[in-house]
N, C-alpha and C positions, 0 to 999 in steps of 0.2 A: 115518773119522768124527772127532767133535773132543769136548772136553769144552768145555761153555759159559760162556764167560769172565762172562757178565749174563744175569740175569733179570729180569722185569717182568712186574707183576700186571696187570688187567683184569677186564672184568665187563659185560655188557649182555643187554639185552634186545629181541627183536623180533617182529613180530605181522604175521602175513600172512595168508592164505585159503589156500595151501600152505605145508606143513610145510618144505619144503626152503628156500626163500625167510624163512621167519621165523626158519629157521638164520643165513640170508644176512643179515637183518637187525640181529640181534642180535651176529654178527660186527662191521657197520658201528656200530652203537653201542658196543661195545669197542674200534675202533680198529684192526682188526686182520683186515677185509676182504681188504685185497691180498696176501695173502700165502697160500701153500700148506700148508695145516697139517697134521701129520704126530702123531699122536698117539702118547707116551710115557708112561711112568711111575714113580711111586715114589721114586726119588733123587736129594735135591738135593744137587749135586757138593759137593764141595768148596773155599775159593777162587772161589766165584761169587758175584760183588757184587749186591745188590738194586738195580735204577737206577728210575728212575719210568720213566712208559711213553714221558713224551713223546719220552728220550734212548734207552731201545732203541729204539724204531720208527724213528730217524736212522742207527741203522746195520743196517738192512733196505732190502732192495728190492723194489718190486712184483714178484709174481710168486715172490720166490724159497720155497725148500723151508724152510718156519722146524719146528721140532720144538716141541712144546707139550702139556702136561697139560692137562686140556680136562676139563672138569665140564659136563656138559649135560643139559637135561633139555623135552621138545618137550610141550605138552599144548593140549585145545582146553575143557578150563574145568578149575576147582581152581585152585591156587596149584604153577604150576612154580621149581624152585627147582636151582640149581647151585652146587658151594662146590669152593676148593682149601684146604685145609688145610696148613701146613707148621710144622716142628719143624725143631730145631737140636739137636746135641748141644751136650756141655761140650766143650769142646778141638778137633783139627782131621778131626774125622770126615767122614761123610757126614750129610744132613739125609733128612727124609722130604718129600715131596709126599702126599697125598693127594686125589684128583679125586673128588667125589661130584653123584650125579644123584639129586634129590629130598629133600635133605640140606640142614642151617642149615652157617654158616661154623662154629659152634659143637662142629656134630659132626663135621666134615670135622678140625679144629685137634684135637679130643681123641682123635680115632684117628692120627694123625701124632704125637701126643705120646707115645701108648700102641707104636709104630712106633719111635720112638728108644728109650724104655724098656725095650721088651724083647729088644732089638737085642745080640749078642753083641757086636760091634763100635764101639756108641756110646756107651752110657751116657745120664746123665741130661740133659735135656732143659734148655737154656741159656734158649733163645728159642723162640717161635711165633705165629702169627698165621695171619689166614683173609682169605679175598676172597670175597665170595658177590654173590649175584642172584637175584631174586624177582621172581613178576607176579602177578598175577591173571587166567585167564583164564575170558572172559563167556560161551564157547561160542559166540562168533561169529569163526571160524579158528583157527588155530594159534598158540600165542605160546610162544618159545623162552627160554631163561632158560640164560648161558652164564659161569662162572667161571673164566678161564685163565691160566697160567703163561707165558709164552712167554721159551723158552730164547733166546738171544744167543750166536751163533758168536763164536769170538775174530775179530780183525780183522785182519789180515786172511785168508781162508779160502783156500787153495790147493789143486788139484787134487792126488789122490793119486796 
């Protein structure tokens, strides 16, 4: 395995007559369709740089196995909503990720901050911020609402 030299935020929405497609959807409006996503959690490493999305997704390939915290949430009316939440310690700890399904970016961020703070190992809370996504949906199909993290291997990745 590796630990993740980059990450990058994202966010989208999508709306289909099947649920699984409005998953698909809302993947292609994050940006982040061709890729095999492998769901993780909880810790943001240490020494992993924030990049925007457009420079992770240049060093991915279609197809390959990206690992991601994944906030989702599928409904066919309401307001569906996905948040990650993340916190930083003071000094060179670990950070928190927090993925929430049906949750504002507001509470996904104050439970990652509440995750550093009580944390034996990190202490007080430097930085944080949220990525969220919201819809409304009419009851006419499915519409997904998807908030993600998406880890970045270091570069280059070598067989073990």
């Amino acid at each position: 395995m590796y630990v993740p030299s980059e990450v990058f935020f994202v966010s989208g929405v999508g709306r289909h007559t099947a649920r699984v497609a409005s998953f698909e959807h809302a993947l292609r409006d994050a940006g982040i369709e061709p890729y095999n996503l492998v769901t993780v959690s909880s810790i943001f490493p240490p020494d992993t740089d924030k990049v925007e999305p457009h420079e992770g997704v240049e060093a991915l390939e279609a197809g390959q196995v990206v690992h991601a915290v994944l906030g989702r949430e599928t409904a066919t009316d309401g307001e569906p909503r996905a948040a990650v939440g993340v916190a930083h310690p003071d000094g060179d700890g670990h950070g928190y990720f927090v993925e929430g399904d049906g949750v504002t970016g507001d509470e996904a961020e104050t439970l990652a901050r509440e995750m550093v703070e009580t944390s034996e190992t990190t202490g007080d809370v430097a930085r944080s911020f949220n990525v969220e996504a919201s819809a409304t949906a009419d009851g006419d199909g499915y519409v997904t609402a998807v908030a993600v993290a998406v880890l970045v291997p270091p570069q280059p990745i070598t067989d073990a």
